[in-house]
Residue frames relative to the residue before (quaternion, step in Angstrom):
aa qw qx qy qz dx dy dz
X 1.0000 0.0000 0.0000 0.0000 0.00 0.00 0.00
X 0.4955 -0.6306 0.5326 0.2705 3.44 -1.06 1.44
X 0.4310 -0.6593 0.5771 0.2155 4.17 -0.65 1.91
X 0.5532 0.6616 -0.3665 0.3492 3.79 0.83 -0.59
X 0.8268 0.3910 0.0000 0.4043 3.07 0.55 -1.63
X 0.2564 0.5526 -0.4842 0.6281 3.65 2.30 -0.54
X 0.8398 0.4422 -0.2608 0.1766 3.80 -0.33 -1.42
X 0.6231 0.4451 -0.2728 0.5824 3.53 1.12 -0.92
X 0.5076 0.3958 -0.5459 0.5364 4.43 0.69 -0.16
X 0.6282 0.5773 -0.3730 0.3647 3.49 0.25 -1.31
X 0.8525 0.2527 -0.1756 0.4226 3.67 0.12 -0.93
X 0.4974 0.7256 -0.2692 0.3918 2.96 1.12 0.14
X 0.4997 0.4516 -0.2445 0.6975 3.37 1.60 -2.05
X 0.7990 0.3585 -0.3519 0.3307 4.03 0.03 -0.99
X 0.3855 0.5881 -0.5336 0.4698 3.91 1.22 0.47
X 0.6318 0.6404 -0.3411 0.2727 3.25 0.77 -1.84
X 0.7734 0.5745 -0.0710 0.2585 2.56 0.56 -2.10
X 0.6699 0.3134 -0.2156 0.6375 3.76 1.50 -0.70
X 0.7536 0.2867 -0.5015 0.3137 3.53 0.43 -0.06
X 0.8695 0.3915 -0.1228 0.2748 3.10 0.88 -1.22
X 0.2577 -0.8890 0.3327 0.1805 3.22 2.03 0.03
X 0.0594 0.7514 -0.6467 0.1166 3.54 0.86 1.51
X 0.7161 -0.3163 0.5368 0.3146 2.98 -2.17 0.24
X 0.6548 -0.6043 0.3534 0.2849 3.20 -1.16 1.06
X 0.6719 0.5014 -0.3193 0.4419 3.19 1.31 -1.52
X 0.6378 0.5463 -0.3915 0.3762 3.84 0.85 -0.82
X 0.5289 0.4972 -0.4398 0.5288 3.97 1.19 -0.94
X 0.6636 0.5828 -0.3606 0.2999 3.87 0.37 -1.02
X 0.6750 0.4800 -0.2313 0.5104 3.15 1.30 -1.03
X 0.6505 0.4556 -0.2927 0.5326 3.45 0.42 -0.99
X 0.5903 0.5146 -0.3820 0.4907 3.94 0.72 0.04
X 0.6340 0.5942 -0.1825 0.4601 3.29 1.23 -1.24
X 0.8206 0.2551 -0.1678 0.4830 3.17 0.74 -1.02
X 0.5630 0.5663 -0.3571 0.4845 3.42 1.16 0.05
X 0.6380 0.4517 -0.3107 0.5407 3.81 1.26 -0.43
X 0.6722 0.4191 -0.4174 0.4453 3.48 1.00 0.14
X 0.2619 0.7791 -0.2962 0.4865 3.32 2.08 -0.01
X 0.8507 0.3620 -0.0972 0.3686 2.99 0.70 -1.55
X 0.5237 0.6270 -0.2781 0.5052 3.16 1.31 -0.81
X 0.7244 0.3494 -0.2639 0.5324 3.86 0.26 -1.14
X 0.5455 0.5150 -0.4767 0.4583 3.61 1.10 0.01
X 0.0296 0.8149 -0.5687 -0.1078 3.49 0.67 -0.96
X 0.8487 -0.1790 0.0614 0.4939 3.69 -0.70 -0.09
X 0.5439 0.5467 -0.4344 0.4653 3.98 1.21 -0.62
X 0.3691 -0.6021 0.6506 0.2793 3.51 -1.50 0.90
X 0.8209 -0.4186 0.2416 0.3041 3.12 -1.79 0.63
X 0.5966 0.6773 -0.3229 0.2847 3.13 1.45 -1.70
X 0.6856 0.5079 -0.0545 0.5187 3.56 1.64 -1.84
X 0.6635 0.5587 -0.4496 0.2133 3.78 0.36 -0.01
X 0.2841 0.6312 -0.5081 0.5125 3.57 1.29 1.22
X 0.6748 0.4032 -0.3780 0.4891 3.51 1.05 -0.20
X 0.6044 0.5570 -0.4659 0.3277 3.79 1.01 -0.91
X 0.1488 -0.7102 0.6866 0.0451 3.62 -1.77 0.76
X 0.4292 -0.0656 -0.8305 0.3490 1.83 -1.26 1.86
X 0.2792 -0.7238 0.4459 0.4464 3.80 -0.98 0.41
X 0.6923 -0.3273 0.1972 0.6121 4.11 -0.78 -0.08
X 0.7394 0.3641 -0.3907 0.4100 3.64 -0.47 -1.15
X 0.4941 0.4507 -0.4811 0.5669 4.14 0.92 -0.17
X 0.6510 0.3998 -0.4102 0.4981 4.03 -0.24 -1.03
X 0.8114 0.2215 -0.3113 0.4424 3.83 -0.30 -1.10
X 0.4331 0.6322 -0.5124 0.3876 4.39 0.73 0.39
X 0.7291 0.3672 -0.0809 0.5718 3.01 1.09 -1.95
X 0.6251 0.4504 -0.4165 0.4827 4.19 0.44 0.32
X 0.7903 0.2978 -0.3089 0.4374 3.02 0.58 -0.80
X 0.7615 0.3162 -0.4149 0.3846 3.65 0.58 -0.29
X 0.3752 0.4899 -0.5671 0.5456 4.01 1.04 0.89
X 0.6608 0.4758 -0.3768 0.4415 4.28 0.70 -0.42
X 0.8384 0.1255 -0.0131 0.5303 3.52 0.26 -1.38
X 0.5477 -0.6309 0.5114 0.2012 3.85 0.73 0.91
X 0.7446 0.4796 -0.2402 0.3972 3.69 0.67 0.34
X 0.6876 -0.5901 0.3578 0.2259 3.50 0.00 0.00
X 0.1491 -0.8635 0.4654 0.1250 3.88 0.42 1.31
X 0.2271 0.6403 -0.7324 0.0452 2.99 -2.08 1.20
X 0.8573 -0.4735 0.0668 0.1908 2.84 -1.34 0.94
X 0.6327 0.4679 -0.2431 0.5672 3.03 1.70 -0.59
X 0.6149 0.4987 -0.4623 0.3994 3.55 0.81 -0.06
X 0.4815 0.5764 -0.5387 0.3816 3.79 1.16 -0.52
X 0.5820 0.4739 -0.4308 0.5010 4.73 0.67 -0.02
X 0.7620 0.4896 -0.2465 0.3447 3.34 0.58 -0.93
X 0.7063 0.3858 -0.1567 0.5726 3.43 0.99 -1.20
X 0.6782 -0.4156 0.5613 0.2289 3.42 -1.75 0.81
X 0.1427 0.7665 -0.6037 0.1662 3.77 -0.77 0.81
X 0.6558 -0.5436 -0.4655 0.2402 1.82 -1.31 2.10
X 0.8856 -0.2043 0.3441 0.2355 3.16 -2.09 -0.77
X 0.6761 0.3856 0.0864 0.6219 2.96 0.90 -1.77
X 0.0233 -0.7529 0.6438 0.1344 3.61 -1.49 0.64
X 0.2102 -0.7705 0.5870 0.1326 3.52 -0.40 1.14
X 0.6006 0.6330 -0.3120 0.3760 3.85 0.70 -1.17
């Protein structure tokens, strides 16, 4: 995992967190979905992930419907548990 990009989610969730003072459950989420960010980023820095294949919305189709047996859309990314693993 690109140490860059661990750093810029990080300061980011901690922008959130002092300016905009979400509900815990909303910081949780936005962690959630931002560590799967990271993952499909894998070693490429943000600047370069126009080059990664699969592109994201492929990576989180093909995770999420090997996780919940079911078919991904967009509204299920609130509903369903994301991901496994916490890296954030």
């Amino acid at each position: 995992m690109d140490k860059n990009n661990w750093v810029l989610v990080n300061k980011f969730l901690a922008y959130l967190q002092r300016v905009k003072h979400p509900d815990p459950k909303t910081l949780s989420r936005y962690r959630s979905y931002l560590t799967l960010l990271l993952y499909w980023a894998g070693d490429t820095p943000f600047t370069q992930v126009q080059e990664i294949e699969p592109g994201f919305l492929s990576y989180l189709e093909s995770r999420y419907s090997k996780k919940n047996q079911r078919p991904f859309s967009p509204g299920n990314l609130a509903k369903d548990s994301w991901p496994d693993e916490q890296v954030v």
